[in-house]
C-alpha positions in Angstrom: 104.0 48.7 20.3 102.6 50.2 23.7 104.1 47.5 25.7 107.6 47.6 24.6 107.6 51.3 24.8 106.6 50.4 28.3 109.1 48.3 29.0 112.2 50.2 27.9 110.9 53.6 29.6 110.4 52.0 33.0 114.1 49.9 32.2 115.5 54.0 31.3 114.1 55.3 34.7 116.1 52.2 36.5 119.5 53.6 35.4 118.9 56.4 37.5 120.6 54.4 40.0 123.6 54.8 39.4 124.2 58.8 40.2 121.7 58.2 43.1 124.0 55.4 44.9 127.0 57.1 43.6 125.9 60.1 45.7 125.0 58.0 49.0 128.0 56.5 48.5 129.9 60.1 48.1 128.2 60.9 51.2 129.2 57.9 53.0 133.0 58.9 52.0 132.0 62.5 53.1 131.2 60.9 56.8 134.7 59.8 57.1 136.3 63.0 55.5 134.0 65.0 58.2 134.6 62.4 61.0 138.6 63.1 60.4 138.1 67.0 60.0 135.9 67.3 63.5 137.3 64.4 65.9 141.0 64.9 67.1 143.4 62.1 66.2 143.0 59.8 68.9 138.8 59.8 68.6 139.2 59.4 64.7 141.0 56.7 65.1 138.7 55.5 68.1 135.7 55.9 65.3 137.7 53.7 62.2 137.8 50.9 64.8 134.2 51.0 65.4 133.3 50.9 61.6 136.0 47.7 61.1 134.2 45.8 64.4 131.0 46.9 62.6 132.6 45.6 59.1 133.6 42.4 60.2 130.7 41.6 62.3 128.6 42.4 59.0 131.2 39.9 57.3 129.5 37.3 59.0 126.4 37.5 57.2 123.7 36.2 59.6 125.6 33.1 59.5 125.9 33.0 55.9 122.1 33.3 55.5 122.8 36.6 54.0 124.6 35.5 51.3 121.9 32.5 50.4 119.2 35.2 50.6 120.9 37.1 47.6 121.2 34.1 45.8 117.9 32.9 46.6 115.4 35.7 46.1 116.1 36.5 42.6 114.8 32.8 41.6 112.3 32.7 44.0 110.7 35.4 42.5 111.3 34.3 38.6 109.3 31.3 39.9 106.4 33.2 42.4 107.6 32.0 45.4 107.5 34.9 47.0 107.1 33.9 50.7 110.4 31.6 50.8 112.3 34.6 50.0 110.5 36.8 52.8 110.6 34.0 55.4 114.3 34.0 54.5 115.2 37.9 55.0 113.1 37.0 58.6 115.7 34.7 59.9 118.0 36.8 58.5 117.0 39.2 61.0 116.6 36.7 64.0 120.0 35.1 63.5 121.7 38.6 63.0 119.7 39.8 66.6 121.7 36.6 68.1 124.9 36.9 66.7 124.5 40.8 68.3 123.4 40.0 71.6 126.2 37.4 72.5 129.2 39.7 71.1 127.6 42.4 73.2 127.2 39.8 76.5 131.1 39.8 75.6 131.9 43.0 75.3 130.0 43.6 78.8 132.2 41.0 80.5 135.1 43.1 79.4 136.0 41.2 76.0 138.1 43.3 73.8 140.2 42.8 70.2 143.5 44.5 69.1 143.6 47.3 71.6 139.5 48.4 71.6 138.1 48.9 74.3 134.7 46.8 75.4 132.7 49.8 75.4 133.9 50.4 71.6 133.9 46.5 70.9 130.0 47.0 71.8 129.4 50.2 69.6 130.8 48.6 66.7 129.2 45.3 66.5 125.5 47.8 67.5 126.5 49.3 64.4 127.6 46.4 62.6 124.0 44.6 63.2 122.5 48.1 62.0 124.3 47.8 58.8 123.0 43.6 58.5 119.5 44.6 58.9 119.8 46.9 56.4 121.5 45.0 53.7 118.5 42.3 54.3 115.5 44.7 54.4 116.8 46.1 50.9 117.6 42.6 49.6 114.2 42.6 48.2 114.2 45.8 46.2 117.6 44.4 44.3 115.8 40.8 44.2 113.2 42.3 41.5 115.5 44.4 39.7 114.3 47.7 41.5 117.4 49.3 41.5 116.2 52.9 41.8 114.4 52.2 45.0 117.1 50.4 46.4 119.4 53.4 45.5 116.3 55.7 46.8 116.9 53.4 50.2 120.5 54.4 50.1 120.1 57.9 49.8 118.0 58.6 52.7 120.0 56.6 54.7 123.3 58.5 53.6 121.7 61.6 54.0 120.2 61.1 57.3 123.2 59.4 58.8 125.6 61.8 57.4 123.8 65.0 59.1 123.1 63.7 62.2 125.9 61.6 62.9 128.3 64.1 61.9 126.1 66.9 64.5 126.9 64.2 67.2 130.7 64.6 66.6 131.0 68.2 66.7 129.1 68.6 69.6 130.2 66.1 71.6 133.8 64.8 70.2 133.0 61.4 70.8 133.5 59.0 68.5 131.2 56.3 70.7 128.2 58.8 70.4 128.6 59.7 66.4 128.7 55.5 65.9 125.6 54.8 67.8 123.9 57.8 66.7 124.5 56.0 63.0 123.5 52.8 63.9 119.9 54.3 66.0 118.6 55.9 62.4 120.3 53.1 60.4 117.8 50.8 62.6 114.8 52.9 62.2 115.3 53.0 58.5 115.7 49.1 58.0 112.6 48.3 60.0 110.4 50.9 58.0 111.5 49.3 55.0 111.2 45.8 55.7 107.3 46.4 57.4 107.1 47.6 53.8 108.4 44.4 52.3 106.0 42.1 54.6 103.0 43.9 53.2 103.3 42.2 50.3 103.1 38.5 52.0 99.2 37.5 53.4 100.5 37.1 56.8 101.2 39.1 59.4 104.8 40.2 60.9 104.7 38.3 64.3 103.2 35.0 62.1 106.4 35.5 59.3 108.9 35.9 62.0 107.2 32.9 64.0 107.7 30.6 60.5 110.9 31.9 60.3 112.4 30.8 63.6 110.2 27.2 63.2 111.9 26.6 59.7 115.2 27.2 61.1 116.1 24.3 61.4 115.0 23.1 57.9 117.7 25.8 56.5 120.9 24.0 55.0 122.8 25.2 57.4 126.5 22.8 55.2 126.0 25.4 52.5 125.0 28.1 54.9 128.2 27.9 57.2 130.7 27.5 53.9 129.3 30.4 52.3 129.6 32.1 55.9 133.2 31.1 56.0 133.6 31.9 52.2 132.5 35.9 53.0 134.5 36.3 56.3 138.0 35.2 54.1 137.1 37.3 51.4 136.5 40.3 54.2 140.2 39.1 55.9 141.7 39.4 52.1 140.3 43.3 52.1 140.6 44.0 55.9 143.6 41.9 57.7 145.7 44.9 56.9 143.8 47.1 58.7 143.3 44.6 61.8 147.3 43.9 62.0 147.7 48.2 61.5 145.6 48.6 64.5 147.6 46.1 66.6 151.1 47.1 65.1 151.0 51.1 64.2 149.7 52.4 67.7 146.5 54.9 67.2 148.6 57.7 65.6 149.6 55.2 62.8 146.4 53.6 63.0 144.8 56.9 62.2 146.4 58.1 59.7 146.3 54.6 57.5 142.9 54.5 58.6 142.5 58.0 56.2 144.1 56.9 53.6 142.3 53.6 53.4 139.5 55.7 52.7 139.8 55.3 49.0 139.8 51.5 49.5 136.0 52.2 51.1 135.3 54.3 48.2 136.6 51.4 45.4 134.4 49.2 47.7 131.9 51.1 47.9 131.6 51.6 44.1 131.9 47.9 43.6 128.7 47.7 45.8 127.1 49.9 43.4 127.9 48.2 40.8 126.9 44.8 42.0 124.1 45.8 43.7 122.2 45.6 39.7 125.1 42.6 38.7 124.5 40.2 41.7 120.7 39.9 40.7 121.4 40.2 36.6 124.2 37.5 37.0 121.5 35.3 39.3 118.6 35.7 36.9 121.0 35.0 33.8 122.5 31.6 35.7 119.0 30.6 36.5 117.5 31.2 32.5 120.2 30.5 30.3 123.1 28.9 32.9 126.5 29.2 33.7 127.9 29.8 30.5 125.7 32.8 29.9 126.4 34.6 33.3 130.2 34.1 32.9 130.0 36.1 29.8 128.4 39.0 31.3 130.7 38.4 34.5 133.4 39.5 32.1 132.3 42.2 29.9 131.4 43.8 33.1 134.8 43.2 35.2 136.6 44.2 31.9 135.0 47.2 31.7 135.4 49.0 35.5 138.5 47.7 35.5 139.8 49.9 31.7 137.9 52.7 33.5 139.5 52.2 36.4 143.1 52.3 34.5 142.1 55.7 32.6 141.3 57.5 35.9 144.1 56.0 38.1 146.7 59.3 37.5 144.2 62.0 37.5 143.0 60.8 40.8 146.3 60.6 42.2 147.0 64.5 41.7 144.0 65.1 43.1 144.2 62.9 46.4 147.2 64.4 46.5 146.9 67.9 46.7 143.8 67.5 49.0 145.8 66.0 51.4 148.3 67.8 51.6 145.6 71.4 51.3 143.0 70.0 53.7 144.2 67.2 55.9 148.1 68.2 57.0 147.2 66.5 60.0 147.6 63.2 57.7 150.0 64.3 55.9 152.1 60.4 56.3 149.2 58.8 54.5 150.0 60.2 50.9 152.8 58.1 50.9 150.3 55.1 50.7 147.6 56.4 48.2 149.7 55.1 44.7 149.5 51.5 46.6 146.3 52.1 47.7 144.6 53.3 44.0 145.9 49.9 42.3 144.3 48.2 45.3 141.0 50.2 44.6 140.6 49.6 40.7 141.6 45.7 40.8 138.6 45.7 43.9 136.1 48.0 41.8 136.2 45.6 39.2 136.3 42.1 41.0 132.9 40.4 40.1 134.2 36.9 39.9 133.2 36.2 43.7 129.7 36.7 42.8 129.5 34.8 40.0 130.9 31.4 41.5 128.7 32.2 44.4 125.7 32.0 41.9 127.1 28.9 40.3 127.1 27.6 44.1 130.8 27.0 44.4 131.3 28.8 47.6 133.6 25.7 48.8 136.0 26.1 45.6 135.7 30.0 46.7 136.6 29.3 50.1 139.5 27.3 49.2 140.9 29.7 47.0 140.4 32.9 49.4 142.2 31.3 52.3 145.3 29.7 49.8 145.1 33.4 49.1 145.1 34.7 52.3 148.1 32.0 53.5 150.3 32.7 51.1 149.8 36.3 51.3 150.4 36.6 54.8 153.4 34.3 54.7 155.0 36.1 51.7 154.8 39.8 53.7 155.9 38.0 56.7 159.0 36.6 55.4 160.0 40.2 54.1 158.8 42.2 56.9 159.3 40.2 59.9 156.6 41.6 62.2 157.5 39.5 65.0 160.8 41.3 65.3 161.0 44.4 67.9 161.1 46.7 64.4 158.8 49.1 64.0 155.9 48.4 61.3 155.7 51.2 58.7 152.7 52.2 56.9 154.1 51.1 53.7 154.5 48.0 54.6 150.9 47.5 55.5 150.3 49.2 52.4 152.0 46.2 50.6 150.3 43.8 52.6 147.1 44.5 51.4 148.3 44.9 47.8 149.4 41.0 48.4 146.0 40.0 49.8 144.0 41.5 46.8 146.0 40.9 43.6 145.8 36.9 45.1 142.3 36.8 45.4 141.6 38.4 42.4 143.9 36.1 39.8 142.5 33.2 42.0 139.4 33.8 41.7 139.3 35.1 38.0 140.8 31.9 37.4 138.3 29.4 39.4 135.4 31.4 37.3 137.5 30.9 33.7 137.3 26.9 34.5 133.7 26.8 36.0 132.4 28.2 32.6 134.8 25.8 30.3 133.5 23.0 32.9 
């Protein structure tokens, strides 16, 4: 009897996680809510292009290592191979530091993308690389099914961030400055907990980081690259929008779809949550039982965010609503696009099928799917909206755009994971 009692009391404490990232999260939202209340227009909008350089450089996922790390690390440890899985999150880290330091030898030779400037094209992919780092020295605590430390990991991070990041803003008003003062602690963090992660391994940190850079080239680097490809159209499906807003709206329009799309970070943010205990469960199921199996739960847990989702879509509304228009009157042009953007949030909150085909190691039927997606998406907008006309772009219209790029990706994919599990 004592060990079962164990058992479920240490499996009870775990579901703490939940209100714990839910509040880091909460606080990540708050950074943006803060961010638009301190900074003037023109730097908010300045600091939402910093965090989609730092989003899509983040998409890359170390080359797609990343993403084989997640998938990885769970089995490893079901079968005590512990060391493949820390030599992994290693070149993680090496090929993440590369992938930085040539964007940033661009952005010094005066490289910039739709209407950043270098010295913000140089911010953002700093804080981008902060953000990879992170996601690989917490990879571990998710890999054993720690999900209150990892949410413990969150936390400080959030917490930290939030304060000083936020201080930065109000006294300074720059938008550069509150960015890198994020991505400085957000590096301090990720090292402390990965030194903690290498204790666990026999060897030292220069000797792991040494194996790691001699077994690069042993890592598949076909699978790598297609799962790499695989997460940077899924991140165009959820972000083209916002790169085409911040070519075609100008940095008024930019800004103010840029606080709306908030509650897309939140939905994505929640999804995170959410996945951050499913990505390992639905690993650890695929490994034990297969396929079958880890569908099964796929569903029962995409079903269920998604009828929550549904039940809190109206109350949400009024409330988004009136805070806008009590709060933010500065942004008062983005309530038109927070009905569009709620749908968009509850069909993302509750897209899981991704991960599972991922687990099942069909990241080239993924890939195929996400950019038929993406295609048709694009071509479908395009052919109503005509962007290449001198017409002016309205923040509806972007609105619908990423409506389009979502509800594709999410029947295609549902449908890719219903014929995996039938075979």
């Amino acid at each position: 009897m004592p060990l079962p009692l164990t058992l479920s009391s240490q499996r009870a404490r775990q579901f703490w996680y939940a209100p714990l990232l839910v509040l880091s999260m909460g606080l990540m939202m708050l950074r943006m809510l803060a961010m638009a209340q301190v900074l003037d227009v023109h730097a908010f909008a300045d600091f939402s292009g910093g965090i989609l350089i730092s989003t899509t450089f983040s998409m890359i996922g170390c080359l797609g290592l990343q993403a084989m790390l997640q998938r990885e690390w769970p089995v490893n440890l079901v079968r005590h191979q512990e060391l493949r899985g820390i030599v992994r999150a290693a070149q993680c880290n090496v090929v993440a530091l590369g992938c930085c330091f040539v964007g940033m030898v661009g952005a010094a030779a005066g490289l910039s993308l739709a209407g950043t400037t270098p010295a913000l094209l140089g911010v953002g992919l700093l804080h981008g690389f902060s953000h990879q780092i992170f996601l690989v020295s917490t990879a571990e605590s998710r890999s054993r099914g720690e999900a209150l430390r990892f949410a413990s990991q969150n936390l400080q991070r959030a917490v930290i961030a939030l304060a000083l990041s936020v201080l930065a803003a109000l006294w300074f008003g720059s938008a550069l400055l509150a960015l890198a003062t994020d991505a400085l602690i957000t590096i301090a963090l990720s090292q402390a907990f990965f030194r903690s992660v290498l204790g666990r391994s026999r060897l030292g940190v220069s000797a792991i980081y040494l194996l790691a850079v001699r077994r690069l080239r042993r890592v598949p680097w076909t699978s790598a690259l297609t799962m790499m490809f695989t997460m940077m159209l899924a991140f165009g499906l959820f972000n083209a929008d916002r790169w085409i807003a911040s070519d075609r709206l100008g940095a008024i329009g930019f800004a103010h779809y840029s606080f709306a799309w908030i509650v897309l970070s939140v939905a994505q943010s929640a999804q995170a949550v959410i996945n951050a205990s499913v990505y390992p469960l639905l690993a650890r199921r695929f490994a034990q039982y297969g396929g079958a199996v880890a569908f099964d739960v796929c569903v029962r847990i995409s079903i269920s965010v998604l009828a929550i989702g549904v039940v809190v879509l109206v109350p949400l509304y009024l409330v988004l609503d009136y805070g806008i228009y009590r709060w933010y009157p500065r942004y008062g042009d983005a309530q038109t696009l927070i009905p569009i953007f709620l749908v968009i949030a509850v069909l993302r909150a509750s897209d899981f099928w991704s991960s599972f085909l991922l687990i099942s190691g069909r990241e080239t039927q993924l890939l195929k799917i996400n950019l038929c997606a993406m295609v048709i998406s694009l071509i479908v907008w395009a052919s109503f909206v005509r962007p290449w006309t001198p017409a002016t772009t309205t923040l509806q219209q972007m609105g619908w755009l990423a409506g389009l790029l979502t509800l594709s990706a999410y029947l295609a994919a549902a449908g890719v994971s219903w014929r995996v599990r039938h075979g």
